[in-house]
C-alpha positions as CSV (number, residue, x, y, z in Angstrom):
1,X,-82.0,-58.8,-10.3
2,X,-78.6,-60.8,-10.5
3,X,-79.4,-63.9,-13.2
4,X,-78.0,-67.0,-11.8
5,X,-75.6,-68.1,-14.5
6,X,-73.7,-71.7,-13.1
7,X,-71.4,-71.6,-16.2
8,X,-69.9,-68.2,-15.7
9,X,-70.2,-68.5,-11.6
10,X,-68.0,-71.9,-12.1
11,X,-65.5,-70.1,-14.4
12,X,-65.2,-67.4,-11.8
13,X,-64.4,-69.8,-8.9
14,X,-61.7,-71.3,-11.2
15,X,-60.2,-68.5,-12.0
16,X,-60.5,-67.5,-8.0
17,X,-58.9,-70.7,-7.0
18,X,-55.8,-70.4,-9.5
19,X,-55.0,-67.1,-8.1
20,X,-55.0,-68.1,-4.7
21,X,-52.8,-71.0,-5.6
22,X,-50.4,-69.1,-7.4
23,X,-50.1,-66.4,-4.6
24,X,-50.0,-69.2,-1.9
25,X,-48.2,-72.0,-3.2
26,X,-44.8,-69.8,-3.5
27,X,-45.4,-69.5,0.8
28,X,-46.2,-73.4,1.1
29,X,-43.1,-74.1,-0.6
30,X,-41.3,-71.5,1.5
31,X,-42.4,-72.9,4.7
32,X,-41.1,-76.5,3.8
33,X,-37.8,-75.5,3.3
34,X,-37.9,-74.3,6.9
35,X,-38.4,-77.2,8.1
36,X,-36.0,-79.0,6.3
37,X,-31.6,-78.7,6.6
38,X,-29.9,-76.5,4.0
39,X,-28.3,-79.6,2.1
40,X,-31.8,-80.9,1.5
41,X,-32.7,-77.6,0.6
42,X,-29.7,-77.6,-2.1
43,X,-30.4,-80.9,-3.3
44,X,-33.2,-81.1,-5.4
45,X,-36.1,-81.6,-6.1
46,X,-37.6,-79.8,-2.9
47,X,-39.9,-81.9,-1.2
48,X,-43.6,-81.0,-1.2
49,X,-44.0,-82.2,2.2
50,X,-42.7,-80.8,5.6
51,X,-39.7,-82.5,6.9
52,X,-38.8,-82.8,10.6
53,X,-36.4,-79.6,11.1
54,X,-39.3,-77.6,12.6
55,X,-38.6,-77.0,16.4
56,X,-35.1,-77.1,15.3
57,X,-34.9,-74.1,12.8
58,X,-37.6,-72.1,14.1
59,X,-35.8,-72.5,17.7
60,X,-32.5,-71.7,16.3
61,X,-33.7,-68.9,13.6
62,X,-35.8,-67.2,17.3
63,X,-34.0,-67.3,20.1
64,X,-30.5,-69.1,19.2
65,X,-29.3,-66.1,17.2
66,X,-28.1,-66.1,13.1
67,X,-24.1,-65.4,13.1
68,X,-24.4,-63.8,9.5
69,X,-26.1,-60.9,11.9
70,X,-24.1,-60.7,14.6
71,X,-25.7,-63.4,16.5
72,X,-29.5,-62.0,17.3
73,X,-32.2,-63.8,17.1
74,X,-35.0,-63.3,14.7
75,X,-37.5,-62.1,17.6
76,X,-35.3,-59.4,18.6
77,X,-35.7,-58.5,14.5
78,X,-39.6,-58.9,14.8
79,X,-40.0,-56.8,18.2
80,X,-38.2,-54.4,16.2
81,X,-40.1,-54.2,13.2
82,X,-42.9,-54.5,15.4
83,X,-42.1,-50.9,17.3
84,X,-41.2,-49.2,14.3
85,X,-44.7,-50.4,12.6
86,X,-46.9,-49.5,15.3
87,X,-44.8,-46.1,16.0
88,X,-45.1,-45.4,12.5
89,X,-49.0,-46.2,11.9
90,X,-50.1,-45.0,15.3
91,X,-47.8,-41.3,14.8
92,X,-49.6,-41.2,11.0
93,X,-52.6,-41.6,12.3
94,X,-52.9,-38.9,15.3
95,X,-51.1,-36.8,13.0
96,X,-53.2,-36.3,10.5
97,X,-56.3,-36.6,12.4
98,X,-55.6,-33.6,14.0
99,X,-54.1,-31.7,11.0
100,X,-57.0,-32.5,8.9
101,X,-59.6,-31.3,12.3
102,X,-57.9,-27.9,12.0
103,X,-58.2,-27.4,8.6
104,X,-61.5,-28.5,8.1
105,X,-62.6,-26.9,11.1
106,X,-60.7,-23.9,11.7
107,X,-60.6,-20.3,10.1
108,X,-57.0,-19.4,10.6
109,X,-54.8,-17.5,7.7
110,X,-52.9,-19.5,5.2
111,X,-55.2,-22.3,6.1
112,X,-55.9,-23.5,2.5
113,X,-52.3,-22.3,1.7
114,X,-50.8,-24.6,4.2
115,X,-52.9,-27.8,3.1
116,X,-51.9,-27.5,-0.8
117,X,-48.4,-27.5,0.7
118,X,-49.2,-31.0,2.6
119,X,-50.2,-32.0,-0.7
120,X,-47.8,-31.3,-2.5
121,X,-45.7,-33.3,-0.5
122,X,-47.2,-36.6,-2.1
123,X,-45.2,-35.4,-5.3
124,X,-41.8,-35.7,-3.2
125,X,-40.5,-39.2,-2.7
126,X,-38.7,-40.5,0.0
127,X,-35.5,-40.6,-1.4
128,X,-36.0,-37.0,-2.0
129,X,-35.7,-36.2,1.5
130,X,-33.5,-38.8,2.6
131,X,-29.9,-37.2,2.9
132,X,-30.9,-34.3,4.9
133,X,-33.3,-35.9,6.9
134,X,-30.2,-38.6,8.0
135,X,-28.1,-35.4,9.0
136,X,-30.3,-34.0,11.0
137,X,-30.9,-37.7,12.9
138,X,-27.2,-37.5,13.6
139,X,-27.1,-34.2,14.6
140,X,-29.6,-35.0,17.0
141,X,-28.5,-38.5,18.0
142,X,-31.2,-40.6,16.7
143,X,-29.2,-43.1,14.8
144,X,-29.5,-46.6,16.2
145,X,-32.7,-45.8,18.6
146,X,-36.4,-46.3,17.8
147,X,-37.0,-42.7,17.5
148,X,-34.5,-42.2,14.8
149,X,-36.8,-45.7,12.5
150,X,-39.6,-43.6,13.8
151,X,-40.2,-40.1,13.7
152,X,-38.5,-39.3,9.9
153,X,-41.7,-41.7,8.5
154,X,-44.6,-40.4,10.8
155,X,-45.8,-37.6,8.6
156,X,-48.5,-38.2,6.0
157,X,-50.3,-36.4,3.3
158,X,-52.6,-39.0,1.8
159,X,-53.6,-40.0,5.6
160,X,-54.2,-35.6,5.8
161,X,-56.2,-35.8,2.8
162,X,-58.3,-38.5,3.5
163,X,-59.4,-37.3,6.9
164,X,-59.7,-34.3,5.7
165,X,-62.3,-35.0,3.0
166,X,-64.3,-37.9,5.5
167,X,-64.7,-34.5,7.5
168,X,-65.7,-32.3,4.9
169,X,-68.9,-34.6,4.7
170,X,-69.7,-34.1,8.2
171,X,-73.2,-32.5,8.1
172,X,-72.9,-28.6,9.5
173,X,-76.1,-29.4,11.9
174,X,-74.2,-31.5,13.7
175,X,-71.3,-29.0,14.3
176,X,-73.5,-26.9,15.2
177,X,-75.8,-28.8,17.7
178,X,-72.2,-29.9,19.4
179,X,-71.8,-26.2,19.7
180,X,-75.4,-25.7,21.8
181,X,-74.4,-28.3,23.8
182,X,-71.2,-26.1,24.9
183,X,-68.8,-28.9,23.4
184,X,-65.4,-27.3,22.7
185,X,-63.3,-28.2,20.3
186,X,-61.4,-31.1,21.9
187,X,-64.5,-32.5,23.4
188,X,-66.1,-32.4,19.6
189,X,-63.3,-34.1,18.1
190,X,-63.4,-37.0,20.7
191,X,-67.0,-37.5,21.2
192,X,-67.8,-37.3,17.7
193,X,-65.2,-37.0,15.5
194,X,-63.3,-39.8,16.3
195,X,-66.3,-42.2,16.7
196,X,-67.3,-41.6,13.7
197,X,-63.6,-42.0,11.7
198,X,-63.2,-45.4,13.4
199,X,-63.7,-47.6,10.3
200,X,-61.7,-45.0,8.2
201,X,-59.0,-45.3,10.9
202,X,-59.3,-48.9,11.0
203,X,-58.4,-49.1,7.3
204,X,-55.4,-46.5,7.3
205,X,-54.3,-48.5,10.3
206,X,-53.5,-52.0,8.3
207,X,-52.2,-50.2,5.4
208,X,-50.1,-48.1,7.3
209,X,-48.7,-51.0,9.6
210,X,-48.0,-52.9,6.3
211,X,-46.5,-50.1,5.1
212,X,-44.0,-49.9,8.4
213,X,-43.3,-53.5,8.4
214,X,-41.9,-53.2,5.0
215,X,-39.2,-50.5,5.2
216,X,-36.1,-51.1,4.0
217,X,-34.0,-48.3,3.0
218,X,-34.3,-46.1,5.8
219,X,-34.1,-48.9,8.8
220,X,-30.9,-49.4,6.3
221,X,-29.4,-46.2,7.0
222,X,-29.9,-45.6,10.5
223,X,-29.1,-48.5,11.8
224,X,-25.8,-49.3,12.0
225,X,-26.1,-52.0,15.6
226,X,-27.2,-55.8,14.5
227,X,-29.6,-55.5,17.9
228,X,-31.8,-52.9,15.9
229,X,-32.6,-54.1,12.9
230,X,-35.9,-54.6,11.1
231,X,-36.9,-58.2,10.3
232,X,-36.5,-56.7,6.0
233,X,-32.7,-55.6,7.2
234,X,-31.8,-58.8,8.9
235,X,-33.4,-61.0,6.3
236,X,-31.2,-59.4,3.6
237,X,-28.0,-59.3,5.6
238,X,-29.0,-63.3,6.1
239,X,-28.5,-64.0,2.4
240,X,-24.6,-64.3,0.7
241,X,-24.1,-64.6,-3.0
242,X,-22.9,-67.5,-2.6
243,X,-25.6,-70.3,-1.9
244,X,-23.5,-72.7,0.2
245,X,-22.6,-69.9,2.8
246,X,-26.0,-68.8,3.2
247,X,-28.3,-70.5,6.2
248,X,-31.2,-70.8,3.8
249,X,-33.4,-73.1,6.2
250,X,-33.0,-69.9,8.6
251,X,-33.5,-67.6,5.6
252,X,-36.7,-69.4,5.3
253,X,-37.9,-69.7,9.1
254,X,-37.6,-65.4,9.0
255,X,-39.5,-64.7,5.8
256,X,-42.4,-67.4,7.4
257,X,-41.9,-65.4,10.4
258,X,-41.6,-61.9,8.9
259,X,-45.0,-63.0,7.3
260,X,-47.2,-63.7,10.4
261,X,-47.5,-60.5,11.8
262,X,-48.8,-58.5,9.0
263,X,-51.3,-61.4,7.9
264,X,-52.6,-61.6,11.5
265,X,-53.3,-57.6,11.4
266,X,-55.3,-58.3,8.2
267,X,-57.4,-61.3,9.7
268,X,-58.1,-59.4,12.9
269,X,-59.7,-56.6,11.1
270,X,-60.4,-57.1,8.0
271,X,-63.8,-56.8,8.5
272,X,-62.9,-53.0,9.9
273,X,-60.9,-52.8,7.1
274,X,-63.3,-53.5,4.4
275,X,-66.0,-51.1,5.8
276,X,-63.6,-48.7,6.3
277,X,-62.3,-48.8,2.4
278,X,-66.3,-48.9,1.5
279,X,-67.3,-46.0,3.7
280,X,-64.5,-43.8,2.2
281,X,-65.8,-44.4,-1.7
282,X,-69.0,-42.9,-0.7
């Protein structure tokens, strides 16, 4: 039985509602200085309130086109992003569902072999890889196209390894009442396999899509055309080091923007997301 303490369940709502301030209070502040021009931006103090900038700027930053970028507009940045996210979370996803179905449920040689070698690729980082993995995208043409963001980042061990051990704990009855029922392989991963991984792919899903939106170094290297660019790339390439050239109430309007799409993919299933986090520390 939980004892109802009001002192330390006060104190814990304090210290819950000063986080959340600190964390949000740097994105208020942000928004209002996309609202506002760049010399009231300069001048300060910033103003806690809006001001009345905000058709204007967000307008300009989406459709008018930023010339420090060659003149596109932030939702040619976002759709993007948006490609390369989904390409890279969706390609994770199927990938590693079906490696970790035929390791778990195969008997082929090498099969252990081949999974410690998946594993051991968590030990690599990306900038391992990264040199020989541009030549071959321009040997092969990729640079500048959405398969070229795409297909280098699609390949996951941790997604591998967590399938693979949520289907470890599949009980061997049901495998093998599938089997009575003359359900091959395919038809067994669809029917029941994938019904019951929905929550865990739920979860990989959001952090995987977070985990596209915010590339930066490769999106840097392959592409070279302003009209391709990820909302991270055209943000940075936004910003001089010098503060007076630098559009900083459209700097502003694309980190707001840059912001929404990953929250919303948080809000829409976080309740798919926690389960699915819950269900895997069982």
């Amino acid at each position: 039985m939980i004892e109802n303490r009001p002192f330390a369940t006060a104190l814990a709502h304090c210290v819950l509602i000063v986080g959340v301030l600190i964390v949000a209070f740097p994105i208020y502040y942000t928004f209002v200085a996309s609202t506002l021009s760049v010399p009231e931006i300069l001048r300060p103090p910033l103003p806690l309130l809006p001001g009345d900038r905000f058709a204007e700027n967000y307008g300009e930053a989406l459709f008018g086109g930023v010339g420090r970028i060659g003149g596109v507009g932030v939702w040619t940045l976002l759709f993007n992003t948006f490609v390369m996210a989904m390409g890279i979370a969706l390609g994770k996803i199927v990938i590693s569902l079906l490696s970790a179905f035929a390791i778990v449920f195969f008997r082929f040689p090498f099969r252990m072999a081949f999974f410690w070698l998946i594993f051991m690729t968590l030990m690599l980082p990306v900038e391992v890889r990264i040199l020989p993995t541009y030549k071959v995208m321009v040997d092969l043409g990729l640079i500048d196209t959405y398969a070229g963001l795409i297909l280098p980042l699609v390949a996951s061990a941790t997604a591998t390894l967590l399938f693979r051990q949520f289907f470890l704990t599949i009980p061997g009855e049901l495998v093998e009442a599938a089997r009575v029922d003359a359900a091959g392989p395919m038809r067994f991963f669809k029917d029941i396999l994938l019904p019951l991984s929905k929550t865990n792919i739920a979860a990989l899903f959001v952090i995987l899509f977070i985990y596209g939106w915010t590339q930066y170094l490769w999106p840097l290297l392959v592409t070279n055309d302003n009209s391709m660019n990820t909302i991270v790339i055209g943000l940075r390439k936004m910003i001089s080091f010098a503060d007076a050239d630098t559009p900083w109430n459209l700097v502003m309007v694309t980190a707001i923007l840059a912001i929404v799409p990953p929250v919303l993919v948080v809000v829409l299933m976080q309740r798919w997301f926690v389960k699915g986090l819950v269900e895997s520390e069982k």
